[in-house]
PDB file as gemmi writes it, atoms N, CA and C in Angstrom:
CRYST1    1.000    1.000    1.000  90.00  90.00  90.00 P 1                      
ATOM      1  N   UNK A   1      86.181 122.775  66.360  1.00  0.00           N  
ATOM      2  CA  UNK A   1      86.007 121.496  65.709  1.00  0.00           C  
ATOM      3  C   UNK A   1      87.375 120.840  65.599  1.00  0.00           C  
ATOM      4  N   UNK A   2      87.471 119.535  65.269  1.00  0.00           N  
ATOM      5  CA  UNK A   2      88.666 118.995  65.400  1.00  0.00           C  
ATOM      6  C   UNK A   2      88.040 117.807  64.308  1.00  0.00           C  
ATOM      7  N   UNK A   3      89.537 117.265  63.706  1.00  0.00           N  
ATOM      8  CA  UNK A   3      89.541 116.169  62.655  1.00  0.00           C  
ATOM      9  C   UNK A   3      91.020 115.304  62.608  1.00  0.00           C  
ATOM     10  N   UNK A   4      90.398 114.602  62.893  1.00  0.00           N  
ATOM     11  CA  UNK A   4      91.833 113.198  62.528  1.00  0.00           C  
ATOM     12  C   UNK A   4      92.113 112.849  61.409  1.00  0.00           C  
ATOM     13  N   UNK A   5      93.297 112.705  61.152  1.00  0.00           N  
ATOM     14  CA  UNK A   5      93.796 112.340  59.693  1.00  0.00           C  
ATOM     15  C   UNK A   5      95.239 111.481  60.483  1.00  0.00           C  
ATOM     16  N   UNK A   6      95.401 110.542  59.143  1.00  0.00           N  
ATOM     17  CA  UNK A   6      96.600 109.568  59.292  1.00  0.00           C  
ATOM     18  C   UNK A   6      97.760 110.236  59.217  1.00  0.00           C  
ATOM     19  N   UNK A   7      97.805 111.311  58.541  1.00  0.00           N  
ATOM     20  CA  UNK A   7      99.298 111.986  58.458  1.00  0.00           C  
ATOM     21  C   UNK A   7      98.423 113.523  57.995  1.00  0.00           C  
ATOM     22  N   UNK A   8      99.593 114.662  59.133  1.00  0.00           N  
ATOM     23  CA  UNK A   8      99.444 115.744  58.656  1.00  0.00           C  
ATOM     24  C   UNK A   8      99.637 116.567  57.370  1.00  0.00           C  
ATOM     25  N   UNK A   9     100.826 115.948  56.870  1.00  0.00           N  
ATOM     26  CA  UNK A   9     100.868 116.071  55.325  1.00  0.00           C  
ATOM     27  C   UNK A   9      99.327 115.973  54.551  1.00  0.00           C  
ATOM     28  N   UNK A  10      98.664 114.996  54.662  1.00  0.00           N  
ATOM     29  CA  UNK A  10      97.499 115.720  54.077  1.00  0.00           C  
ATOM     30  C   UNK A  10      96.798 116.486  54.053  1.00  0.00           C  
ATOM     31  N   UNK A  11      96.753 117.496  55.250  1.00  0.00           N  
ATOM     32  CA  UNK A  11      96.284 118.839  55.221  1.00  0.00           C  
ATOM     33  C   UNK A  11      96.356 119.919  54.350  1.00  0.00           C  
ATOM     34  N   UNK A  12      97.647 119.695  53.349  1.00  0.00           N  
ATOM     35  CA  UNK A  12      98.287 120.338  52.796  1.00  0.00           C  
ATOM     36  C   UNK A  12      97.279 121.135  51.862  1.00  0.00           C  
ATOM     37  N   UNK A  13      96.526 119.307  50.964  1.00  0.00           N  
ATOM     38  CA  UNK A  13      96.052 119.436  49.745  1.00  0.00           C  
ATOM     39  C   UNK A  13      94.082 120.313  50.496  1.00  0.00           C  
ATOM     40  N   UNK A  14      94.347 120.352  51.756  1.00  0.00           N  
ATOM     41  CA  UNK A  14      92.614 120.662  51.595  1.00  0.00           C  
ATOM     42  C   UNK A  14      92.709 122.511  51.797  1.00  0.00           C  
ATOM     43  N   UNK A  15      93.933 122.985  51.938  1.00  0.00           N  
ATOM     44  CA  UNK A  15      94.209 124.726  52.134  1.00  0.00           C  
ATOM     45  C   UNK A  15      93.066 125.255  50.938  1.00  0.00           C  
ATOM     46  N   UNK A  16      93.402 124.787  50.086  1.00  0.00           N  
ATOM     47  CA  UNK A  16      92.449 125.536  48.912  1.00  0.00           C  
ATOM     48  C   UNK A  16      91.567 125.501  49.234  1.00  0.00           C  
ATOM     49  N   UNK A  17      90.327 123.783  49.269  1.00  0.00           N  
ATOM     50  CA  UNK A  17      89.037 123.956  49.656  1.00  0.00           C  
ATOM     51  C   UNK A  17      88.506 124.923  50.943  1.00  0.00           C  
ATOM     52  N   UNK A  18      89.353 124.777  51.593  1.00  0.00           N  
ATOM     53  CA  UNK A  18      89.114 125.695  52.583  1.00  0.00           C  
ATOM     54  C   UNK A  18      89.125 127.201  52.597  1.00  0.00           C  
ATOM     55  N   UNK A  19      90.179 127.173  51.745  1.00  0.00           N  
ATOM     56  CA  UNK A  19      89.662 128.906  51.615  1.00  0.00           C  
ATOM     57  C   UNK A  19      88.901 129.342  50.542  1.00  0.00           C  
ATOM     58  N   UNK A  20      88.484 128.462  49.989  1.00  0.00           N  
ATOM     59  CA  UNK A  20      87.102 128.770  49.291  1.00  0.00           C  
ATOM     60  C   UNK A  20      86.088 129.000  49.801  1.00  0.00           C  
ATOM     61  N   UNK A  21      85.730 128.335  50.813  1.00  0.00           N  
ATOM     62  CA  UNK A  21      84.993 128.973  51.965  1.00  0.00           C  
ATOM     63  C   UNK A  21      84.899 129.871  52.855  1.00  0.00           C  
ATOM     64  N   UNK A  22      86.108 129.952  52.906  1.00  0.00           N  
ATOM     65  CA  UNK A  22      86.683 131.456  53.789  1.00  0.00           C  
ATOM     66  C   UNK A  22      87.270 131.084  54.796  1.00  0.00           C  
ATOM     67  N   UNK A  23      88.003 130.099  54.970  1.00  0.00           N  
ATOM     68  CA  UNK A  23      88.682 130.180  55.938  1.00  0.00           C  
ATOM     69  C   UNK A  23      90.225 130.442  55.590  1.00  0.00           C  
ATOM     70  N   UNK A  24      91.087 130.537  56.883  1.00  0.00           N  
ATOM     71  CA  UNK A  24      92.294 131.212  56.607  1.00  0.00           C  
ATOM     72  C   UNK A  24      92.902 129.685  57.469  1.00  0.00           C  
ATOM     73  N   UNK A  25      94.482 129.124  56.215  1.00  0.00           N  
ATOM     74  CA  UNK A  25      95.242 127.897  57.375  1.00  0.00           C  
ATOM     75  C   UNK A  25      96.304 128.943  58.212  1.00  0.00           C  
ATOM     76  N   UNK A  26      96.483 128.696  59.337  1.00  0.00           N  
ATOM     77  CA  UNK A  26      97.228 129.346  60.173  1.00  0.00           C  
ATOM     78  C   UNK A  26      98.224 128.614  60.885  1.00  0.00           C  
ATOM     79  N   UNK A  27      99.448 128.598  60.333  1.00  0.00           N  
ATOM     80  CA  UNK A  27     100.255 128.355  60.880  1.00  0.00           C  
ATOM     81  C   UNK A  27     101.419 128.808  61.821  1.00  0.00           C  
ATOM     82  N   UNK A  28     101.103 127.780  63.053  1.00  0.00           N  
ATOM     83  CA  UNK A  28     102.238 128.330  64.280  1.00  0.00           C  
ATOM     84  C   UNK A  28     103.003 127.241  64.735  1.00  0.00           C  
ATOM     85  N   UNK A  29     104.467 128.021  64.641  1.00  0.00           N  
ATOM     86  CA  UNK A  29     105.513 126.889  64.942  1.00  0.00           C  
ATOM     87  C   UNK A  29     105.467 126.254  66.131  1.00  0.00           C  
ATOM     88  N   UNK A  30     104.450 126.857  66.799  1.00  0.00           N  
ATOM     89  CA  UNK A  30     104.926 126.310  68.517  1.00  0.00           C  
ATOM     90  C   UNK A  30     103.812 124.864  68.575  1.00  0.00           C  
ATOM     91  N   UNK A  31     102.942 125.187  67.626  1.00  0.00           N  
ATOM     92  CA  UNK A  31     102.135 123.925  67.699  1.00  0.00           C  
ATOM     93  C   UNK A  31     102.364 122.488  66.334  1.00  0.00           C  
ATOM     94  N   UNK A  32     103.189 122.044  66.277  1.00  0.00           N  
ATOM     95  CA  UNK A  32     103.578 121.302  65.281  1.00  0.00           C  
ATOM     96  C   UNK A  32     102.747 119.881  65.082  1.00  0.00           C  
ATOM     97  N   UNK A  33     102.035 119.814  66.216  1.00  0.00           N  
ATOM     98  CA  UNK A  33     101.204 118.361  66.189  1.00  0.00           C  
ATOM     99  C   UNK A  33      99.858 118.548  65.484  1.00  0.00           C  
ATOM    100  N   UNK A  34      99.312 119.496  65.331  1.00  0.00           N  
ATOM    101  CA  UNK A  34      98.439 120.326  64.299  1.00  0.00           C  
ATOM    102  C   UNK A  34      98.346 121.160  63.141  1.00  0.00           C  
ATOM    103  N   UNK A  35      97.382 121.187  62.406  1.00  0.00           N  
ATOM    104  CA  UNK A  35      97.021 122.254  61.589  1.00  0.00           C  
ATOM    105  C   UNK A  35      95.634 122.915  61.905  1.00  0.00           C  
ATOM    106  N   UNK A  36      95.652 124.146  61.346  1.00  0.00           N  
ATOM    107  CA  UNK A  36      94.720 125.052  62.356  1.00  0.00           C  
ATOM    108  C   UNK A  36      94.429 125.909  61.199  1.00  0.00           C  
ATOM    109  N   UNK A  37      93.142 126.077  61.190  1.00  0.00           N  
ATOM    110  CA  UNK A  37      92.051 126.883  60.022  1.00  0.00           C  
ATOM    111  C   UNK A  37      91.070 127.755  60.731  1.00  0.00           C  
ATOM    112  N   UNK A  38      90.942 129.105  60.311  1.00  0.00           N  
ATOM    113  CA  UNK A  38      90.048 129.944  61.254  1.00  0.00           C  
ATOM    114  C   UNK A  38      89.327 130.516  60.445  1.00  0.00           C  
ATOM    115  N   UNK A  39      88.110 130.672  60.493  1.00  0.00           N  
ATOM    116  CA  UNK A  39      87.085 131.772  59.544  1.00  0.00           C  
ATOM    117  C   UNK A  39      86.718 132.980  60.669  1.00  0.00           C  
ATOM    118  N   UNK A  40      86.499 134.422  60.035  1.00  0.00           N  
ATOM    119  CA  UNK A  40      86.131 134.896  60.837  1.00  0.00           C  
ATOM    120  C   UNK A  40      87.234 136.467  60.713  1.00  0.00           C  
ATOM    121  N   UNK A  41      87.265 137.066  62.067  1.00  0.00           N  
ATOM    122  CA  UNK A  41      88.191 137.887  61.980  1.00  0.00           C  
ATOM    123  C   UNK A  41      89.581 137.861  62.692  1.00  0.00           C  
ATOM    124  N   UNK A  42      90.565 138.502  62.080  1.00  0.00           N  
ATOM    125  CA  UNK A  42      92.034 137.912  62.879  1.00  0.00           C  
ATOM    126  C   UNK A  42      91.925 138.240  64.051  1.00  0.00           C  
ATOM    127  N   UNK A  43      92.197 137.047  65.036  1.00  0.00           N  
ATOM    128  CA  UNK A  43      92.567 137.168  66.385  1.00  0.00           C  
ATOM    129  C   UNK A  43      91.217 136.857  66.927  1.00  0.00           C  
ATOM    130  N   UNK A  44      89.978 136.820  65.995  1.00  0.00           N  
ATOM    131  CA  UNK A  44      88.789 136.639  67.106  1.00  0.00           C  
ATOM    132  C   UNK A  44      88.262 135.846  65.872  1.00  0.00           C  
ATOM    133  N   UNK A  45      88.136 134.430  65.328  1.00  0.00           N  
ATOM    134  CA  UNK A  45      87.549 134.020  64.325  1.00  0.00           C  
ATOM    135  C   UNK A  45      86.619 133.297  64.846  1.00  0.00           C  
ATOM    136  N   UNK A  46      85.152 132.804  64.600  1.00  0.00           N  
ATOM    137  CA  UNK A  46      84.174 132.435  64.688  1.00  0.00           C  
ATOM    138  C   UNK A  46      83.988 131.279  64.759  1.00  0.00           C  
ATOM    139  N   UNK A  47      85.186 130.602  63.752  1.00  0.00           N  
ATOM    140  CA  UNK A  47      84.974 129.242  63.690  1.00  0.00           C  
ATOM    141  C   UNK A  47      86.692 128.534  63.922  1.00  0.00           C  
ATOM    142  N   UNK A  48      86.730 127.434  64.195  1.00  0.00           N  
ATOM    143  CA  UNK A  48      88.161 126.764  64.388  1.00  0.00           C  
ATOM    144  C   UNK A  48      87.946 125.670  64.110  1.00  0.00           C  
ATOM    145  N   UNK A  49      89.144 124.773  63.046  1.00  0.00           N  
ATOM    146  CA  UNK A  49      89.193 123.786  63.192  1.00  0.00           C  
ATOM    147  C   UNK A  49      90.651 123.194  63.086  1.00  0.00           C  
ATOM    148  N   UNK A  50      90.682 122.170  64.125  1.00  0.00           N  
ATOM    149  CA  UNK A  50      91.900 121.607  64.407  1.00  0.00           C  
ATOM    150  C   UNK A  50      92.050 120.573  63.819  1.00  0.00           C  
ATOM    151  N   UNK A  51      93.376 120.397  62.843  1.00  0.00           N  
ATOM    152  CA  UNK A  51      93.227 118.466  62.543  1.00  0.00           C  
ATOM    153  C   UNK A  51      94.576 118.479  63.135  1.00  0.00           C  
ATOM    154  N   UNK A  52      94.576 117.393  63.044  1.00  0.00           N  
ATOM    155  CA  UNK A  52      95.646 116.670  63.809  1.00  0.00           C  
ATOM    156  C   UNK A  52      95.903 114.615  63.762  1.00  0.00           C  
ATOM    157  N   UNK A  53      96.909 114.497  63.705  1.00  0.00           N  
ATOM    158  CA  UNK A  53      97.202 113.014  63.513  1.00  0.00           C  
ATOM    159  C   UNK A  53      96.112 112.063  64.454  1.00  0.00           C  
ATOM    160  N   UNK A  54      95.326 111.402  63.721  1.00  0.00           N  
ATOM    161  CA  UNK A  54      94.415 110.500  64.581  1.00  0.00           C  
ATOM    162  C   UNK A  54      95.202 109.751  65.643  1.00  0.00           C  
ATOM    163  N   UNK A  55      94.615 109.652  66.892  1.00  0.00           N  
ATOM    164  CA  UNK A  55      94.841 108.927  67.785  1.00  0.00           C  
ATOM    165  C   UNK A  55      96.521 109.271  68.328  1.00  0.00           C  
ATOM    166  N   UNK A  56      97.092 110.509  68.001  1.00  0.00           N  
ATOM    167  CA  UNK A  56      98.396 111.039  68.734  1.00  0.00           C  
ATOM    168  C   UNK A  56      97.717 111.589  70.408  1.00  0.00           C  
ATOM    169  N   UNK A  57      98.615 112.269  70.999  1.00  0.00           N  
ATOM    170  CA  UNK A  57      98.390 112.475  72.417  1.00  0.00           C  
ATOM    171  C   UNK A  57      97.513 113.893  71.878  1.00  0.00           C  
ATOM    172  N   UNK A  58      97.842 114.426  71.518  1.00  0.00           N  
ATOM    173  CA  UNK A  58      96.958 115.749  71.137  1.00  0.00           C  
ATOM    174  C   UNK A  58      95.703 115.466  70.695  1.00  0.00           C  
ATOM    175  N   UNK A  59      95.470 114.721  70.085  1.00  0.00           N  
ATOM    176  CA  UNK A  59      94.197 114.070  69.104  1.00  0.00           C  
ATOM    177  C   UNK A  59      93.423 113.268  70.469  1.00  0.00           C  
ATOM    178  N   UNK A  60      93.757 112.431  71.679  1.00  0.00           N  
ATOM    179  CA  UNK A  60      93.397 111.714  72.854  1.00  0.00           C  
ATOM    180  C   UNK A  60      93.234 112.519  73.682  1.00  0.00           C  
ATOM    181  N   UNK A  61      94.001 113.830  74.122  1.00  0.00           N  
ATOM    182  CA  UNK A  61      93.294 114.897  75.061  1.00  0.00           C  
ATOM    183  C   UNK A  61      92.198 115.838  74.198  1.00  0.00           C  
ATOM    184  N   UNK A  62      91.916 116.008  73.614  1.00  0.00           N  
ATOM    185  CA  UNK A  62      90.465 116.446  72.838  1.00  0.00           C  
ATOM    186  C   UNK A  62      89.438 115.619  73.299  1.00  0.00           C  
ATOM    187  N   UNK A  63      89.861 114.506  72.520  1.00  0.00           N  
ATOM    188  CA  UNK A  63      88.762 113.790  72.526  1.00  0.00           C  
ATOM    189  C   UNK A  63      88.192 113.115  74.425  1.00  0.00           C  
ATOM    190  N   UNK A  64      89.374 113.180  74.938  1.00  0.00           N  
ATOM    191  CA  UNK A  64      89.463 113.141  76.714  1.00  0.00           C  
ATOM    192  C   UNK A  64      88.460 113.933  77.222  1.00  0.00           C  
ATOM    193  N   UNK A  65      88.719 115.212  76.751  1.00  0.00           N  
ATOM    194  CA  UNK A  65      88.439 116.504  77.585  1.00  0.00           C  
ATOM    195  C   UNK A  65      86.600 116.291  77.059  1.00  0.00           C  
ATOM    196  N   UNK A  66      86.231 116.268  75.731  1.00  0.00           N  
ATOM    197  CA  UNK A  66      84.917 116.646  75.366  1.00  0.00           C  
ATOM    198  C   UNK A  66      84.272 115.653  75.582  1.00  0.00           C  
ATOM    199  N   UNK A  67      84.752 114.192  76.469  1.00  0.00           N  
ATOM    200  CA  UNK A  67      84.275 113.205  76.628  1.00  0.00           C  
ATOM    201  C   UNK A  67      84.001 113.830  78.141  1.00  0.00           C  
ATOM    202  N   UNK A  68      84.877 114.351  79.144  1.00  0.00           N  
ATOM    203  CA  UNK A  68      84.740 114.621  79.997  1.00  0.00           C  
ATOM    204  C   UNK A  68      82.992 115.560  80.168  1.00  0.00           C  
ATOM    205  N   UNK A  69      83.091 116.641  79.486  1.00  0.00           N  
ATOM    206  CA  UNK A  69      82.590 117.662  79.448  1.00  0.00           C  
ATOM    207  C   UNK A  69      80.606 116.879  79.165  1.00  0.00           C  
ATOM    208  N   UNK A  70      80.476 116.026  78.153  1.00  0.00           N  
ATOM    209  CA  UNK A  70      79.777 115.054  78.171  1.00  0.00           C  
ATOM    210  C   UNK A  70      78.861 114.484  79.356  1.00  0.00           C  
ATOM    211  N   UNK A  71      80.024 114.078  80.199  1.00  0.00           N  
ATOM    212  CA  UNK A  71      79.661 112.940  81.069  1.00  0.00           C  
ATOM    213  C   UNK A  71      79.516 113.790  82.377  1.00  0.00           C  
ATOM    214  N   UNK A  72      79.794 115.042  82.468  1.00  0.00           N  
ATOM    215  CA  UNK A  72      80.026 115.704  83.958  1.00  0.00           C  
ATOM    216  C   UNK A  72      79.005 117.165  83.747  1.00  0.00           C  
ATOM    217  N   UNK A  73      78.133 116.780  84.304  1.00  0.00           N  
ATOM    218  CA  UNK A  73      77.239 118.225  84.302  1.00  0.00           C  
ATOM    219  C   UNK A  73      77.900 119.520  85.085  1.00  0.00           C  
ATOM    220  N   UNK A  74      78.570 119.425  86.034  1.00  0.00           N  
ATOM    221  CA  UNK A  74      79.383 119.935  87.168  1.00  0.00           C  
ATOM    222  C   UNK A  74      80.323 121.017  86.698  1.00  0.00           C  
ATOM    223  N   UNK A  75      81.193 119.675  85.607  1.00  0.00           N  
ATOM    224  CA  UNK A  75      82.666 120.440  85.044  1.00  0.00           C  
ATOM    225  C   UNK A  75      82.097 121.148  83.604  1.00  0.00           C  
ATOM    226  N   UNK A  76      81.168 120.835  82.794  1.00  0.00           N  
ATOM    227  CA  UNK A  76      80.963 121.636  81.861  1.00  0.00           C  
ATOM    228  C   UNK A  76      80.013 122.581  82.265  1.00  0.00           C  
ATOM    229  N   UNK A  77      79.411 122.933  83.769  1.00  0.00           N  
ATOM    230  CA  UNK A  77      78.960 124.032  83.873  1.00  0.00           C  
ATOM    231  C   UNK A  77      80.261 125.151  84.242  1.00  0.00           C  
ATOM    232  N   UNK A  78      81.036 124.581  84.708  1.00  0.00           N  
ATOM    233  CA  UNK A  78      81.898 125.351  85.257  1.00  0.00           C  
ATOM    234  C   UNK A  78      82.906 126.169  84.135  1.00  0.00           C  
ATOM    235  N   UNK A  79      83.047 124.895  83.055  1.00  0.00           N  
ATOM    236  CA  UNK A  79      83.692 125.581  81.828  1.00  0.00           C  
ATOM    237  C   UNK A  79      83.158 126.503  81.467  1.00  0.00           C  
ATOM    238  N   UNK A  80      81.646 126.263  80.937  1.00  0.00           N  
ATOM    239  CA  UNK A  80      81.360 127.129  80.351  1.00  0.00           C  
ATOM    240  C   UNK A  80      81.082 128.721  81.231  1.00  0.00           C  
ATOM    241  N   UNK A  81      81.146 128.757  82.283  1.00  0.00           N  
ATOM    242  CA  UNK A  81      80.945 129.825  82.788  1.00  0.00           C  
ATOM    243  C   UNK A  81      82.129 130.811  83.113  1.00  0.00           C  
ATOM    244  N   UNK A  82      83.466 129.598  83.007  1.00  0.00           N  
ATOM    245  CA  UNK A  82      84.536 130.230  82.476  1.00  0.00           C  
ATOM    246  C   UNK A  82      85.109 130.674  81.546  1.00  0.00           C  
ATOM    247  N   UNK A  83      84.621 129.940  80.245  1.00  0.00           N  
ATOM    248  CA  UNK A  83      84.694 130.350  78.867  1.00  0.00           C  
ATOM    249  C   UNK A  83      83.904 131.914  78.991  1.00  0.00           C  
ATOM    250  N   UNK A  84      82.925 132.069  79.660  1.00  0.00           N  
ATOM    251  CA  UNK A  84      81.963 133.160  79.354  1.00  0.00           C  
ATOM    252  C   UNK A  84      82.504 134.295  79.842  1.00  0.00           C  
ATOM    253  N   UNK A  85      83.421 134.221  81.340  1.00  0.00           N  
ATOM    254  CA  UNK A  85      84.220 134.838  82.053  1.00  0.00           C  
ATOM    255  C   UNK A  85      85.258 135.489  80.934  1.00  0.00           C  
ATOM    256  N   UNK A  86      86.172 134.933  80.696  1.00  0.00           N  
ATOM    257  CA  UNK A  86      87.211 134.518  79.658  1.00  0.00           C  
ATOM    258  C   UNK A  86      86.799 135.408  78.522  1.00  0.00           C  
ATOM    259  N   UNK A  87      85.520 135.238  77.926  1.00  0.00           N  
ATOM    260  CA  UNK A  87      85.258 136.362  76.702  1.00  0.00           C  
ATOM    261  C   UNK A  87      84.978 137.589  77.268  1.00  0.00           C  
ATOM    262  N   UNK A  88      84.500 138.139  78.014  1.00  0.00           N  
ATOM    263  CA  UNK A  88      84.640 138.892  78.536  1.00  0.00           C  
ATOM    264  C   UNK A  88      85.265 140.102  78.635  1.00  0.00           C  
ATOM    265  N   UNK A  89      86.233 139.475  79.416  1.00  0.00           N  
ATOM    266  CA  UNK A  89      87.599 140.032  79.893  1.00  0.00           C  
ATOM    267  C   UNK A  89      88.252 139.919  78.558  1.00  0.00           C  
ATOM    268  N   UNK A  90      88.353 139.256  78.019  1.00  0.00           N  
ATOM    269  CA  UNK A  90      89.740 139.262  77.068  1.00  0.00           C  
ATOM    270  C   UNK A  90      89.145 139.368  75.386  1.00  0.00           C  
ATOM    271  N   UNK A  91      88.120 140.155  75.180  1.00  0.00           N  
ATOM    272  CA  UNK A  91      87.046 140.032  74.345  1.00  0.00           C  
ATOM    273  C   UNK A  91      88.150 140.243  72.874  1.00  0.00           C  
ATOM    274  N   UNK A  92      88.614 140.948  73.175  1.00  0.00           N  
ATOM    275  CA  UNK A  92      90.187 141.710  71.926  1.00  0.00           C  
ATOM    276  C   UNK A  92      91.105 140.764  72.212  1.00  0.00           C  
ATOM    277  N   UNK A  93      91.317 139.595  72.907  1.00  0.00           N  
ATOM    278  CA  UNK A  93      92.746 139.026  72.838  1.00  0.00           C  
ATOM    279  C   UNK A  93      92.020 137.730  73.091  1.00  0.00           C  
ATOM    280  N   UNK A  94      92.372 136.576  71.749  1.00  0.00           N  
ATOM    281  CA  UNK A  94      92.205 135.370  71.429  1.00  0.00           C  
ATOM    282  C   UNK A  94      93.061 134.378  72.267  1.00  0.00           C  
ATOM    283  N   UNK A  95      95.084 135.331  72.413  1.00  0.00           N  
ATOM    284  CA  UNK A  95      95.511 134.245  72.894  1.00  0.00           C  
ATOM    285  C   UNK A  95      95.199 134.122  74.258  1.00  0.00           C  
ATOM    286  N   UNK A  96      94.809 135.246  74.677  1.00  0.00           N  
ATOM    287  CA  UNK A  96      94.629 135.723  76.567  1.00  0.00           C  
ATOM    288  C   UNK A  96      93.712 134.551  76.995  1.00  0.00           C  
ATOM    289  N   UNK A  97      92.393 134.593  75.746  1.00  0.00           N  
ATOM    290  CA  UNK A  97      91.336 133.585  76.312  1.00  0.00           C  
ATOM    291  C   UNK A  97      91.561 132.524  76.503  1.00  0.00           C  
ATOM    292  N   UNK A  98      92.657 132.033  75.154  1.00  0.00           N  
ATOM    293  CA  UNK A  98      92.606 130.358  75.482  1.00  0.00           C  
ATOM    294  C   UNK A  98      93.669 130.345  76.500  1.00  0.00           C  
ATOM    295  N   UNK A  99      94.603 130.590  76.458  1.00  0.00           N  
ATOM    296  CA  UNK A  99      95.437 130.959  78.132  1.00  0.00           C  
ATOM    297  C   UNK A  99      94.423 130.726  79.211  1.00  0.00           C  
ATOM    298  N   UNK A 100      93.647 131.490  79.573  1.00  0.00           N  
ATOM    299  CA  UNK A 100      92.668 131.511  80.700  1.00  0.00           C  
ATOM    300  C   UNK A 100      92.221 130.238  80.280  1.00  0.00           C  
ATOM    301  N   UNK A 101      92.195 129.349  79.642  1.00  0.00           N  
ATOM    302  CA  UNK A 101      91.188 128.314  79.852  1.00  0.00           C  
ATOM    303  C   UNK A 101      92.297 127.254  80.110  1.00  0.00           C  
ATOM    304  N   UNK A 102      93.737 126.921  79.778  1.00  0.00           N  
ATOM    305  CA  UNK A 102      94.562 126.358  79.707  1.00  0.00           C  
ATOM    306  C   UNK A 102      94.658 125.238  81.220  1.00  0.00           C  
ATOM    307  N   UNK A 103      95.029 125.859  82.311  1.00  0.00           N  
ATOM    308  CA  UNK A 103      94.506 125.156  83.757  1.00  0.00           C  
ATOM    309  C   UNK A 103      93.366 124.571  84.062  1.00  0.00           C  
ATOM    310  N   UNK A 104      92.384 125.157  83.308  1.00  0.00           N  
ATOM    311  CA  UNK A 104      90.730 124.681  83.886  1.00  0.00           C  
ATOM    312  C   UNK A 104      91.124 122.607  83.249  1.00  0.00           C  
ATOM    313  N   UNK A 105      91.215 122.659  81.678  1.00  0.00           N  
ATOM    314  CA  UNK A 105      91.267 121.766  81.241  1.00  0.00           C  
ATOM    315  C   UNK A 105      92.408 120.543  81.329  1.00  0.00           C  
ATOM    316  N   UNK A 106      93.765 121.281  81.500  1.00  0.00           N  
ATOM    317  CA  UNK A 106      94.835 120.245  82.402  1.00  0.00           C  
ATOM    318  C   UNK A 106      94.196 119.696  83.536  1.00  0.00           C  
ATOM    319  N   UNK A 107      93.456 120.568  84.509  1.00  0.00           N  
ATOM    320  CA  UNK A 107      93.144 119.671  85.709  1.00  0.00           C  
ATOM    321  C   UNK A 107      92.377 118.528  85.456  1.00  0.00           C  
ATOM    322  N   UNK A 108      90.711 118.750  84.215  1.00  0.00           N  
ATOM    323  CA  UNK A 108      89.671 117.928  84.167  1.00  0.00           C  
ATOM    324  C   UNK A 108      90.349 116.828  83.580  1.00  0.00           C  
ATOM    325  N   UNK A 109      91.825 116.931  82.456  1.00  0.00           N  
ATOM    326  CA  UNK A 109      92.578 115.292  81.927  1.00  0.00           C  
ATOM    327  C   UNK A 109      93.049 115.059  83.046  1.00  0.00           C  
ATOM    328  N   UNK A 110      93.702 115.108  84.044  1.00  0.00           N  
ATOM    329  CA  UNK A 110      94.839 115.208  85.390  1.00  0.00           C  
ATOM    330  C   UNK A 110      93.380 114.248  85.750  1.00  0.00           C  
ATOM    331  N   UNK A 111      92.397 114.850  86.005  1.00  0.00           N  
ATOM    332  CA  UNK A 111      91.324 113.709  86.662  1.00  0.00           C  
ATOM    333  C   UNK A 111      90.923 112.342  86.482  1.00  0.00           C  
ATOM    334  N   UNK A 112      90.953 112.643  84.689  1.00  0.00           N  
ATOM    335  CA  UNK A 112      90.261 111.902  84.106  1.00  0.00           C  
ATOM    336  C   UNK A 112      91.030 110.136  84.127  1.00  0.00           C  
TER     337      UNK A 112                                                      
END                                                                             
């Protein structure tokens, strides 16, 4: 899941509600254009949600890509059969999977 907000600073104040529910905020330095919340178990959580500054380049390839995925019966069969690939193989390693998916989705924005 993904959510736009005007400034990331407001993420700050929703950590609590969120882990009232059970989710965990997870923060990684390498991704600074986001904040990132996972329920579930470490390294394999069930649920994700991304916010991120409305309408930044990060926030426009999301919304790119699932527009893509939408409109192309072709490329979201193909995802998903790579996503399925992807769990698989890398069923114990979260970052391995999204790695493996990393090229599929540069190419479908590169298209778009």
């Amino acid at each position: 899941m993904a959510a736009g907000v005007m400034s990331l600073e407001e993420t700050r104040h929703y950590k609590e509600a969120f882990t009232g529910i059970g989710y965990e905020m997870v923060d990684h330095e390498e991704f600074p254009y986001r904040v990132f919340f996972r329920k579930g178990s470490f390294g394999a959580g069930t649920c994700h949600l991304h916010i991120c500054e409305y309408q930044n380049d990060y926030w426009n390839n999301l919304i790119t890509f699932r527009n893509i995925l939408r409109k192309d019966r072709k490329i979201r069969t193909e995802y998903e059969s790579l996503k399925i690939s992807l769990a698989g193989k890398y069923q114990d390693d979260r970052q391995k999977y999204t790695e493996g998916k990393s090229d599929f989705i540069l190419r479908a924005l590169a298209q778009a």
